[in-house]
C-alpha positions in Angstrom: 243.0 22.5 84.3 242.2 21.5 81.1 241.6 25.1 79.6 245.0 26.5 81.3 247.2 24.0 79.6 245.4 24.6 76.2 246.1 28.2 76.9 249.5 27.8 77.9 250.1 25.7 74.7 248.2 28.6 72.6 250.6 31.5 74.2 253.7 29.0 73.7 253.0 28.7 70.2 252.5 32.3 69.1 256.1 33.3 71.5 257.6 30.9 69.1 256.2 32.4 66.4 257.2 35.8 67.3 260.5 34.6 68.0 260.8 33.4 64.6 259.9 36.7 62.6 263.4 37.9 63.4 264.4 41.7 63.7 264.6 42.4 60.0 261.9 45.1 58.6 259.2 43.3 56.2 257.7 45.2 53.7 254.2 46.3 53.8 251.2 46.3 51.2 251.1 49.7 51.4 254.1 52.0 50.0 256.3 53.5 52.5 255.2 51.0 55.5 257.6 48.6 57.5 256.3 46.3 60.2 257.2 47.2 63.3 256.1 44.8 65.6 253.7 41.7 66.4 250.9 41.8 69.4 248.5 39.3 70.7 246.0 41.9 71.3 244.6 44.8 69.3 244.5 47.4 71.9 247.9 46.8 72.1 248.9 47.5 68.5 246.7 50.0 68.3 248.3 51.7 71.7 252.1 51.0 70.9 251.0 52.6 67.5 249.4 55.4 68.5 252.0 56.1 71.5 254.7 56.3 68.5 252.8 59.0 66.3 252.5 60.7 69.5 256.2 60.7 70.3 257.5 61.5 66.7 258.5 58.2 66.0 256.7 57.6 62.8 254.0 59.7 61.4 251.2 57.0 60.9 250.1 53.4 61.3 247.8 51.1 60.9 247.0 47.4 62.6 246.5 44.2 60.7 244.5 41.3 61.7 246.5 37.7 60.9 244.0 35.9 63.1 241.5 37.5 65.4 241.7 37.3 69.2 239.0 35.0 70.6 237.6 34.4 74.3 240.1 31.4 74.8 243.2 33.4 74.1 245.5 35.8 72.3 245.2 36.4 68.5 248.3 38.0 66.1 248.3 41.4 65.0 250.8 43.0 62.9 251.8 47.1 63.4 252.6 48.9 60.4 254.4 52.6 60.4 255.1 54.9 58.1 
């Protein structure tokens, strides 16, 4: 019981978080890159990214770690395109 609420709190806090980015386009590091979206998990970034290249949405992308997922829960990742 103990483990679900501290995961439920955990996935509460990054939905707020997410909520709070907003739909305006940061800028990247890197020249020409906009962020397109936030994930919990990488394979997700790394799919939603890669399923946009392949549909001529935007011709590259990369992932960025903000904080790592771990065995107790969801992590933030950032997807960059170009």
């Amino acid at each position: 019981m103990k483990r679900f609420v501290s995961r439920a709190a955990l996935i509460a806090t990054v939905a707020l978080a997410l909520v709070g980015v907003g739909s305006a386009a940061a800028q990247a590091g890197a020249p020409g890159y906009t962020q397109q979206g936030l994930y919990g998990w990488p394979d997700q970034c790394v799919g939603v990214g890669y399923a946009g290249a392949q549909n001529h949405q935007w011709t590259s992308y990369y992932c960025e770690t903000i904080s790592p997922a771990g065995w107790n829960g969801p992590g933030l990742y950032a997807l960059w395109v170009a």
